[in-house]
MARSEKE-201140 format. One line per field, with one value per atom (N, C-alpha, C): residue in one letter; atom name; x, y, z. Coordinates in steps of 0.001 Angstrom, whole numbers, padded with zeros to 6 digits. Layout:
N
residu = [a,...]
atome = [CA,...]
X = [X,...]
Y = [Y,...]
Z = [Z,...]
***
This chain:
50
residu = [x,x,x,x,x,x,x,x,x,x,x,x,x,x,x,x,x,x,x,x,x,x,x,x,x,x,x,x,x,x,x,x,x,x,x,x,x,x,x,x,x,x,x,x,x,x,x,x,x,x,x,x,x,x,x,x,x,x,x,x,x,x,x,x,x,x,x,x,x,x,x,x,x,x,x,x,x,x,x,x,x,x,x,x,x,x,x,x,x,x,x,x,x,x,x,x,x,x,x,x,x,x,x,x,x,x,x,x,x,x,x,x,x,x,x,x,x,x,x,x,x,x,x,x,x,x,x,x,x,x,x,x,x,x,x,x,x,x,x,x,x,x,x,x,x,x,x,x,x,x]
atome = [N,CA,C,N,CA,C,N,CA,C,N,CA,C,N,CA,C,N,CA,C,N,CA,C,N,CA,C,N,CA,C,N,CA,C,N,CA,C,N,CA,C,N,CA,C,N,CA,C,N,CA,C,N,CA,C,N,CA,C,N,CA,C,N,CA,C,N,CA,C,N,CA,C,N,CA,C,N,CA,C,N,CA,C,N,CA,C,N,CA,C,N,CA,C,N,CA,C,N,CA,C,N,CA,C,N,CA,C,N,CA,C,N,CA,C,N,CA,C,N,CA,C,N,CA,C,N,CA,C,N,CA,C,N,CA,C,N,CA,C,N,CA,C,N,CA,C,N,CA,C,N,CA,C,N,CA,C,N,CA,C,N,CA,C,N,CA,C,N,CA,C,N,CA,C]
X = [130462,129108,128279,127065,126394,125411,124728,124228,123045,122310,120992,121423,122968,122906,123374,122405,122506,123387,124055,124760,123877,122968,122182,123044,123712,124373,124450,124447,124931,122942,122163,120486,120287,119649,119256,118063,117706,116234,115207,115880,115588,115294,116296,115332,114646,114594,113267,112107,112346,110739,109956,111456,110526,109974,110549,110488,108950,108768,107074,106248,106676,105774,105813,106385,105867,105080,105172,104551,103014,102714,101893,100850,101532,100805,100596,101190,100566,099656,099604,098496,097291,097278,096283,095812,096656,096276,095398,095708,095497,094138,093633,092328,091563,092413,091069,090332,090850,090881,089545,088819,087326,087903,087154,087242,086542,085516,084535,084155,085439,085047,084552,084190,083597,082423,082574,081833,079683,080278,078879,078577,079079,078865,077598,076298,075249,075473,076524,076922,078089,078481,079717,079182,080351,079973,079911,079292,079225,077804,076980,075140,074952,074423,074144,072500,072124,071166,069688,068457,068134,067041]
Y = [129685,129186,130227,130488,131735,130993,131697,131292,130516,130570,129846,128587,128295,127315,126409,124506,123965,122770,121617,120657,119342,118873,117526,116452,116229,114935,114134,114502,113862,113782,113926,113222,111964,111010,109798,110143,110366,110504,109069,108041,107189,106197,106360,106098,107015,107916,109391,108494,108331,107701,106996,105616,104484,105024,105573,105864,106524,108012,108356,107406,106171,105332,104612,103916,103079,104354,105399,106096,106355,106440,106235,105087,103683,102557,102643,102713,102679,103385,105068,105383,104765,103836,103868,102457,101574,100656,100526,102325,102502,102806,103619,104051,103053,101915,100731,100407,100230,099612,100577,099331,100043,101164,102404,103018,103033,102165,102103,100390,100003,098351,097508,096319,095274,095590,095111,095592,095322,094144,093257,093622,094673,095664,096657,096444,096990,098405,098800,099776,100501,099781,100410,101737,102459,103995,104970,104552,105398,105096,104765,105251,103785,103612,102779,102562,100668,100687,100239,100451,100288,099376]
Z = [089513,089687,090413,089815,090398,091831,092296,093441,093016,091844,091226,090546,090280,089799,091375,090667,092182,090826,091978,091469,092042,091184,091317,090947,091210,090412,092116,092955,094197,094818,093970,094496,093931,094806,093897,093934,092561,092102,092398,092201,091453,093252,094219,095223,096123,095825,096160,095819,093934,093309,094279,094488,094845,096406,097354,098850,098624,097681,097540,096918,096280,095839,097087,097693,098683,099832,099971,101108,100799,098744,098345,098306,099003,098647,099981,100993,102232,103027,102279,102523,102182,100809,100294,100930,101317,102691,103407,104398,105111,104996,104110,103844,103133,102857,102854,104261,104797,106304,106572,107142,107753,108824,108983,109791,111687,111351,112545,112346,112872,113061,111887,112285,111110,109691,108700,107907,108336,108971,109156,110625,111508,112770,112597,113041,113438,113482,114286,114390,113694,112441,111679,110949,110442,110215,111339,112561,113798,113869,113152,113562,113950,114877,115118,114813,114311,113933,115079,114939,116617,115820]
***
Protein backbone atom coordinates (compact mmCIF):
# COMPACT_ATOMS: atom_id res chain seq x y z
CA UNK A 1 0.00 0.00 0.00
CA UNK A 2 1.59 3.26 -1.12
CA UNK A 3 1.42 6.24 1.17
CA UNK A 4 -1.63 8.06 -1.04
CA UNK A 5 -3.69 5.27 -0.77
CA UNK A 6 -6.07 5.80 2.57
CA UNK A 7 -8.49 2.80 3.87
CA UNK A 8 -12.18 4.42 4.33
CA UNK A 9 -14.04 1.56 5.15
CA UNK A 10 -13.63 2.22 9.05
CA UNK A 11 -15.59 6.22 8.41
CA UNK A 12 -19.23 6.39 8.95
CA UNK A 13 -20.16 8.62 6.30
CA UNK A 14 -23.53 8.27 6.90
CA UNK A 15 -23.42 9.66 10.58
CA UNK A 16 -20.88 12.56 9.53
CA UNK A 17 -24.11 13.45 7.05
CA UNK A 18 -26.57 13.53 9.64
CA UNK A 19 -24.11 15.33 12.59
CA UNK A 20 -23.43 18.46 9.54
CA UNK A 21 -27.09 18.38 8.93
CA UNK A 22 -28.18 18.87 12.36
CA UNK A 23 -25.17 21.59 12.92
CA UNK A 24 -26.79 23.01 9.75
CA UNK A 25 -30.34 23.33 11.21
CA UNK A 26 -29.19 24.89 14.25
CA UNK A 27 -27.38 27.44 12.87
CA UNK A 28 -30.16 28.31 10.95
CA UNK A 29 -32.28 28.52 14.34
CA UNK A 30 -30.14 30.50 15.52
CA UNK A 31 -30.21 33.23 12.95
CA UNK A 32 -33.89 33.31 13.10
CA UNK A 33 -33.88 34.51 16.52
CA UNK A 34 -34.23 38.36 16.69
CA UNK A 35 -30.97 39.81 17.25
CA UNK A 36 -31.83 43.08 19.33
CA UNK A 37 -34.84 42.01 21.43
CA UNK A 38 -38.67 41.96 20.58
CA UNK A 39 -39.97 42.45 17.19
CA UNK A 40 -42.64 45.10 18.45
CA UNK A 41 -39.38 46.94 20.65
CA UNK A 42 -39.20 50.74 19.75
CA UNK A 43 -35.86 50.16 19.90
CA UNK A 44 -35.21 46.77 18.00
CA UNK A 45 -32.39 46.76 15.33
CA UNK A 46 -30.28 49.04 17.71
CA UNK A 47 -31.84 52.63 16.50
CA UNK A 48 -33.89 53.58 18.60
CA UNK A 49 -37.11 55.40 17.63
CA UNK A 50 -37.64 59.05 19.35
Amino acid sequence: MSDLEFDLDHLDFDQAEQNVEQQQLAQLERAAEPQFGDDDDECSGGACKI
